[in-house]
SEPAMI-796280 format. One record per residue (C-alpha): residue in one letter; x, y, z. Coordinates in nm, 4 decimals. Layout:
# SEPAMI-796280
<A <X Y Z>> ...
END
This chain:
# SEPAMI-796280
<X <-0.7144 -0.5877 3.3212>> <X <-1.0535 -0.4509 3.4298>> <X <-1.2299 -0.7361 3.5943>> <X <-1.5734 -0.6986 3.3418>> <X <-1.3224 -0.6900 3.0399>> <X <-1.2892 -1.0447 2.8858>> <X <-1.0001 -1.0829 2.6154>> <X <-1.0318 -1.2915 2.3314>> <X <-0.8053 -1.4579 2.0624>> <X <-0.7892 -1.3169 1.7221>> <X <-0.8596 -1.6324 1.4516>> <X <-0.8111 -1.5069 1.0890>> <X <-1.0402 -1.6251 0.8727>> <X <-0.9246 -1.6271 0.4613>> <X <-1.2512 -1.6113 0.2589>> <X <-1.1907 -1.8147 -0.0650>> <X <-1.2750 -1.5606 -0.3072>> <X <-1.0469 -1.2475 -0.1620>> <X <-0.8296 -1.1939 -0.4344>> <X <-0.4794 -1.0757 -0.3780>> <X <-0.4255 -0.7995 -0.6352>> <X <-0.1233 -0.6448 -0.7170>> <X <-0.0478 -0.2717 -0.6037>> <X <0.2683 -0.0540 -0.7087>> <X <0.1221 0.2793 -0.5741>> <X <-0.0327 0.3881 -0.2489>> <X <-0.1725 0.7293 -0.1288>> <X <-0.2744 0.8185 0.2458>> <X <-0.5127 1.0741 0.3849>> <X <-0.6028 1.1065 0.7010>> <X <-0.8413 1.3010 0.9128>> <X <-0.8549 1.3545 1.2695>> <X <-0.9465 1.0138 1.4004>> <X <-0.9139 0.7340 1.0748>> <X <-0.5787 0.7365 0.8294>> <X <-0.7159 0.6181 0.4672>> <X <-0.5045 0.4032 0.2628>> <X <-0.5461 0.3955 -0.1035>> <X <-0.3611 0.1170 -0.2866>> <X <-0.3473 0.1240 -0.6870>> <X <-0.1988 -0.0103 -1.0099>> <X <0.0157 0.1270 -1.2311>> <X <0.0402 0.0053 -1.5928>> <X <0.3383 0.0364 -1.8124>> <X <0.2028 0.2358 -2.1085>> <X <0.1700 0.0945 -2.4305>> <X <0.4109 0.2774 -2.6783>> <X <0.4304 0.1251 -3.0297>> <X <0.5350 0.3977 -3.2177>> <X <0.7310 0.7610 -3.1762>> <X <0.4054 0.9186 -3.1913>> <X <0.2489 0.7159 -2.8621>> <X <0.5632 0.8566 -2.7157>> <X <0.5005 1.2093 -2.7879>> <X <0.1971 1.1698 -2.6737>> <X <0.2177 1.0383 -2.3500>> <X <0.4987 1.3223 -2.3246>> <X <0.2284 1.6186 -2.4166>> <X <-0.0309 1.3746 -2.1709>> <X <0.2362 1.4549 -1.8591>> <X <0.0733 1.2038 -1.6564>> <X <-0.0270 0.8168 -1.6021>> <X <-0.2966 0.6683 -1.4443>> <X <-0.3317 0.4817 -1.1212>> <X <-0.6154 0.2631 -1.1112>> <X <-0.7371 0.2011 -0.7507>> <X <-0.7433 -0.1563 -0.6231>> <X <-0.8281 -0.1074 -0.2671>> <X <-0.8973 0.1488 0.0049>> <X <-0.8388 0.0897 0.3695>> <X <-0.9496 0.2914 0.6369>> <X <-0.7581 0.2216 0.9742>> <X <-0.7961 0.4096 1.3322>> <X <-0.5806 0.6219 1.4046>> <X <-0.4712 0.3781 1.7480>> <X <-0.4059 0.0825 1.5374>> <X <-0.1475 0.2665 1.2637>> <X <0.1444 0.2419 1.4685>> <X <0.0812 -0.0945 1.5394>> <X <0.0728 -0.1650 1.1444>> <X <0.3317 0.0079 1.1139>> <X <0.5605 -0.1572 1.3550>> <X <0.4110 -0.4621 1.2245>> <X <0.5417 -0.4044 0.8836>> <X <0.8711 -0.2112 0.9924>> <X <0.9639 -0.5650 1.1548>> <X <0.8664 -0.7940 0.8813>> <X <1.0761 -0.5639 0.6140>> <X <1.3325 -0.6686 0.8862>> <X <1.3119 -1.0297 0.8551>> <X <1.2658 -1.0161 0.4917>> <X <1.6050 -0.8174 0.4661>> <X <1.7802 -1.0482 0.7254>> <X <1.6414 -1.3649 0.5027>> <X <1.6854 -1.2100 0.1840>> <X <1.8760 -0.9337 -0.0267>> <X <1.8337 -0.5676 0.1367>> <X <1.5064 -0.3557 -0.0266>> <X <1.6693 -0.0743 -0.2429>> <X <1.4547 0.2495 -0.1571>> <X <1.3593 0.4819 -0.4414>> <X <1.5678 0.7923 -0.4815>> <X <1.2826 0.9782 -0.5599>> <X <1.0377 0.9303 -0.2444>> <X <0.7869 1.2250 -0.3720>> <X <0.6976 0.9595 -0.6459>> <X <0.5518 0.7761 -0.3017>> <X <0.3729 1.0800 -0.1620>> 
END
């Protein structure tokens, strides 16, 4: 370590009023330096009758409703993502295995 560089502990602080919200869809950019992390919600639709259903068939899409958006150097993102490769780990070791989607565009 470079004799002026002084290191210092990380304390995480947990303000009271951070929600935790809920997120079944992500999307990532990314630009030269910063990756951008996108996380949203995905609501069931609401189909009450055969003619919600043909319309959400005509509509061809759903909506994702963006909760959060991260932006994260692009340094640190293989340290999240070793971070989180290693906790699926011990979640999996602890628990039942995570089934992976078939369909992994649906994630893109």
């Amino acid at each position: 370590m470079d004799e002026h560089q002084i290191k210092f502990k990380i304390v995480h602080t947990n303000p009271n009023n951070l929600k935790f919200e809920f997120s079944n869809d992500f999307m990532i950019m990314h630009d030269r330096e910063t990756f951008y992390l996108q996380f949203g919600q995905i609501s069931p639709p609401q189909i009450n009758s055969k003619e919600d259903l043909e319309n959400m068939a005509m509509l061809g899409m759903i909506e994702s409703q963006a909760i959060a958006r991260l932006a994260i150097d692009k340094n640190y993102l293989p340290v999240l993502i070793r971070a989180l490769q290693d906790n699926l780990a011990k979640y999996q070791s602890a628990n039942n295995p995570v089934t992976q989607s078939e369909d992994e565009s649906e994630f893109m």
